[in-house]
C-alpha positions in Angstrom: -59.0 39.2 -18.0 -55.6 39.5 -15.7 -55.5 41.3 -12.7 -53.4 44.0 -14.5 -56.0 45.4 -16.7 -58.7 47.2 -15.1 -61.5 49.1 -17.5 -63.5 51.6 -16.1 -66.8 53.1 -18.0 -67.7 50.0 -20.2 -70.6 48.5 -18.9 -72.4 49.8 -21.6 -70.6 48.3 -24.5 -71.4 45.2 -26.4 -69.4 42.3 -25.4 -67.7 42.1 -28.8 -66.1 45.9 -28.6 -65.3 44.9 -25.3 -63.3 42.0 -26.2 -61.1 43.9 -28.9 -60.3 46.2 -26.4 -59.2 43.8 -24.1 -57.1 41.7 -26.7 -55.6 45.3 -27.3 -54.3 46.0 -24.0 -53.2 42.1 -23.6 -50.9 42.7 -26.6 -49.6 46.4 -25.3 -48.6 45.0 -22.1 -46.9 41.7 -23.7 -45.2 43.8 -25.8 -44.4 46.1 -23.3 -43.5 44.1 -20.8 -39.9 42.8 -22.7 -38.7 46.6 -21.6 -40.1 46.9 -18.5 -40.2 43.4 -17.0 -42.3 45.0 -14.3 -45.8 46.3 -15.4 -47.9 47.0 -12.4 -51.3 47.9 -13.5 -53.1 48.9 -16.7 -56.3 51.1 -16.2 -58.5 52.4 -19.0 -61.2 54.3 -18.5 -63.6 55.2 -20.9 -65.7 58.2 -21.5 -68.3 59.2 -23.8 -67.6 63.0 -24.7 -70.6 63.8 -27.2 -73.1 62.0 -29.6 -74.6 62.5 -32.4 -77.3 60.4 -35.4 -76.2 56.9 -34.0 -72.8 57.9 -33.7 -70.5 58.2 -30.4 -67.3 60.2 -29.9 -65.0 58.4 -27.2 -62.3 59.7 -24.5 -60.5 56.8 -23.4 -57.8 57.9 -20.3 -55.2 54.9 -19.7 -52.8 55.0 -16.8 -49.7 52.2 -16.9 -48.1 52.0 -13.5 -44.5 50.1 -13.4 -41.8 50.5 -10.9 -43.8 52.8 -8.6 -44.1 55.3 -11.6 -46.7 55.9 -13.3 -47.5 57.4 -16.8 -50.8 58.8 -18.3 -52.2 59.6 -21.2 -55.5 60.0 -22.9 -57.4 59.0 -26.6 -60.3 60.9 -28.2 -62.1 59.5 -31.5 -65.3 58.7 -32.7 -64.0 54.5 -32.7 -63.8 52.9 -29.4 -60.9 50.6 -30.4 -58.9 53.7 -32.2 -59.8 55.2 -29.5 -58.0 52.7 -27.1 -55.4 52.4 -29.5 -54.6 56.2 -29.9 -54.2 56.5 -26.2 -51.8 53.1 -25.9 -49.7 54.4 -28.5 -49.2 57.6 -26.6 -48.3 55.4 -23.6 -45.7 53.7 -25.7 -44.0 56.9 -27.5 -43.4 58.2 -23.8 -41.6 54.6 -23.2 -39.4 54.7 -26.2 -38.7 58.8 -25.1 -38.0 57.6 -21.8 -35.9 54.2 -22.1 -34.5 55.5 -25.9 -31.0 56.1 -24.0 -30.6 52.4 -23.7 -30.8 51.0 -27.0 -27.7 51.1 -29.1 -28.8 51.6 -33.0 -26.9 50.3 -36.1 -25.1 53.1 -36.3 -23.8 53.5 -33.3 -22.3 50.1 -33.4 -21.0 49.9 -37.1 -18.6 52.9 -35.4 -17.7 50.8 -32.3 -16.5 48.2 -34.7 -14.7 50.7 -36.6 -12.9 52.1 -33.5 -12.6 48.8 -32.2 -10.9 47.8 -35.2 -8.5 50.8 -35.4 -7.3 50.5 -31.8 -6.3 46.5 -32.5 
């Protein structure tokens, strides 16, 4: 596992849960990591809320640090891996709301051309 990701709470899951969660948060930061070019650290922390007959209900917190900021966010299912997933996805909508400002859609450059085109 890289130095990046650092789970918190999962001693006591099997190896195999552990390992989905894991390739999870490799992916998130790959993917990630095109925008930001700088991810610092990746915590998760994992707590179990309530139980009932055999079955578990998860609160995962994550925490992505990058360029000396930090943003936060937290899961809550009876899944560990939706679990993880709900609260990376979270993560990543507060990306796209944050560095959204940057990308220039179809649109918007469809009507460059045209005023480009108009001005020549």
């Amino acid at each position: 596992m890289p130095e990046r990701i650092e789970l918190n709470g999962f001693e006591d899951i099997d190896s195999f849960e552990k390992d989905k969660v894991t390739d999870i948060s490799l992916k998130f930061i790959e993917k990630n990591n095109r925008t930001l070019k700088n991810i610092e650290f990746l915590h998760l922390r994992l707590k179990e809320c309530c139980s009932t007959e055999g079955k578990k209900k998860y609160f995962v917190d994550a925490r992505l640090g990058f360029s000396g900021t930090q943003i936060t966010s937290s899961g809550e299912e009876w899944n560990l891996v939706a679990a993880v997933d709900d609260s990376l996805a979270r993560i990543e909508k507060e990306l796209q709301k944050r560095f959204s400002h940057r990308k220039i859609t179809e649109k918007q450059k469809r009507k460059i051309r045209k005023t480009n085109r108009l001005l020549e």
